[in-house]
N, C-alpha and C positions, 0 to 999 in steps of 0.2 A: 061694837060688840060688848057687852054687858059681862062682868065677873061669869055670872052663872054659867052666860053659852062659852067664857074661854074653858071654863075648867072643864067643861061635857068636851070640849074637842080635844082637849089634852087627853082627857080619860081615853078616848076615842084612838088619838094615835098610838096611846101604849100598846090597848088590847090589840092593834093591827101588829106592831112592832115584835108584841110577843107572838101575835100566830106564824109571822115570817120565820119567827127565831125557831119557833117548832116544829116550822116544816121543812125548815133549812136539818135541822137533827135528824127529823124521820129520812129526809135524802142520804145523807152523811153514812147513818147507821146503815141504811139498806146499800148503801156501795162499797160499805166494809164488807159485810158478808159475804156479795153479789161478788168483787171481786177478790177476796182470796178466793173460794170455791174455784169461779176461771180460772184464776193463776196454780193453784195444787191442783185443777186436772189438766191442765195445760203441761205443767211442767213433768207429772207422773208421765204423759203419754211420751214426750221427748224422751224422758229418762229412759223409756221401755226399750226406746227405736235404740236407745244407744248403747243401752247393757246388750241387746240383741246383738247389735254390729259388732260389736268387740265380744262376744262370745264367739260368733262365726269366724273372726280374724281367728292365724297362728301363723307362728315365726318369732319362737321365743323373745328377745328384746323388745321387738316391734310390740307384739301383743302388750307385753307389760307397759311399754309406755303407751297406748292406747287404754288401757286401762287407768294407768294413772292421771287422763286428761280428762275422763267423763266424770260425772256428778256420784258423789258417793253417798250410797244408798242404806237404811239403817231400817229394822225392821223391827220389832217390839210388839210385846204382853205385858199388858199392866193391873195392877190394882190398887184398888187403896186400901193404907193398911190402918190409917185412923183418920177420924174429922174432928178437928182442934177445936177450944171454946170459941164464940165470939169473941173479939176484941184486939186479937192480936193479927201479926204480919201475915202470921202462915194458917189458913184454913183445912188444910189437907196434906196426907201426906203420900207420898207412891212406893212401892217395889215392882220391881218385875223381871224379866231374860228379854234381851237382845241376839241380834244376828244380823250377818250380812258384811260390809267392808272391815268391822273392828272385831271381826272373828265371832263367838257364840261369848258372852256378854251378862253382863247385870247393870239392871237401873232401878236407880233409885231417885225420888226427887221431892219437889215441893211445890205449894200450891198457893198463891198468894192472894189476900185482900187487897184491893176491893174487889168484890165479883157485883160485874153491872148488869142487869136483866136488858134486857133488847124488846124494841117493840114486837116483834114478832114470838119472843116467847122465850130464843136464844137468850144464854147467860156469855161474859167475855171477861176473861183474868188473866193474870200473866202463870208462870211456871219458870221451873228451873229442875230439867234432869241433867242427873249426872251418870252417864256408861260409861263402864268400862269393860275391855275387853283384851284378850292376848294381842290382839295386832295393833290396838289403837283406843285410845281413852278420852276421854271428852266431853264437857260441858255444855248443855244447850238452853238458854231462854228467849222466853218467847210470850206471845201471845193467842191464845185460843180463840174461834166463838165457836160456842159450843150448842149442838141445836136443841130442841125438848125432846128428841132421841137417842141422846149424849153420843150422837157422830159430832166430829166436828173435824175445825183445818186451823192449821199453824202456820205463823210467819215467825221468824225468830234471828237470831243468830248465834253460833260458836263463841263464847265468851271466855273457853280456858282448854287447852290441851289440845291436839290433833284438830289441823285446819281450823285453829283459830281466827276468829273475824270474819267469816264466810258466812252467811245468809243460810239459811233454813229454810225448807218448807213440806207440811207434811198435812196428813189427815188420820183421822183416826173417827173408829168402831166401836159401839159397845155391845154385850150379848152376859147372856145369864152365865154364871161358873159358879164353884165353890169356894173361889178364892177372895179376901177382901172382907171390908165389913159390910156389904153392902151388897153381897154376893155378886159383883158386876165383874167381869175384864173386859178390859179396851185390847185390841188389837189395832197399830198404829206404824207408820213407816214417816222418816225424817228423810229427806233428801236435800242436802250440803250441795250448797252452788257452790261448785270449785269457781278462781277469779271471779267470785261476789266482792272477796275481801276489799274495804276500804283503803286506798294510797294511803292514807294518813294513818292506818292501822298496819302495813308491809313495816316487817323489820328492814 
């Protein structure tokens, strides 16, 4: 084999090497999507069965401790209230009211760099809201992918106050308002996997 034919097959195996590596990405990226979307309607529909069930139950004790073993459910209105310069941590910032297990509520949060574009159009960043409310207060981050019709779904977890260390997972809505700088509100619900938390994370 001559210099010139090794160095054409070298070239040769890169550009193969690099198409595997691309198409390994495009799979990757579309099973993130593909499976959060399953996993938050999956687990909305369970969640429905079970707030249902333990609505129909009574028998005062009984009732409350069946309530306190199913997934608690957290419901929210958002907007933003400004979009930071490039360059830094926080790209965006949030307000909005909550409701549902920590009582009627306020959230506030952030919005973090990097934000990665997706082949499909979808962008994906992380966040951190913080609710609180009369029954219960709480810290959540997470990760978004958000689609070119700013729905999207969330995996995350409790990072500080009520059901700490318990897994997240939620979706959320967007539609015209007058609230925000960008006249947008999300309409969006987190549901806390109770016994998600990590052993290593149990006080």
């Amino acid at each position: 084999m001559t210099e010139l034919e090794f160095c054409r097959q070298a070239d040769l195996l890169a550009v193969v090497k690099k198409n595997k590596q691309i198409k390994h990405m495009k799979i990757i990226k579309h099973l993130t999507f593909g499976t959060l979307a399953v996993l938050a309607a999956t687990l909305f529909f369970q969640t429905s069965i079970t707030r249902a069930d333990a609505h129909s139950q009574r028998g005062g004790d009984n009732e409350r401790g069946n309530q306190d073993q199913r997934n608690a459910i957290i419901t929210w209105t958002k907007h933003v209230t400004a979009f930071l310069p490039p360059g830094g941590e926080i790209f965006g910032t949030i307000a909005g009211v909550a409701e549902g297990d920590l009582g009627d509520g306020t959230l506030t949060g952030d919005a973090f760099n990097p934000v990665e574009v997706l082949l499909d159009g979808s962008v994906t960043f992380e966040a951190e809201y913080r609710l609180v409310g009369p029954k219960h207060s709480f810290t959540v981050h997470f990760r978004t992918v958000q689609a070119p019709d700013n729905s999207g779904v969330i995996t995350g977890v409790v990072t500080d106050g009520w059901l700490k260390g318990n897994e997240v997972v939620g979706q959320y809505t967007a539609r015209s308002c007058n609230e925000g700088v960008n006249l947008t509100c999300f309409d969006g619900t987190f549901v806390i996997l109770k016994g998600s938390k990590s052993k290593n994370d149990k006080d």
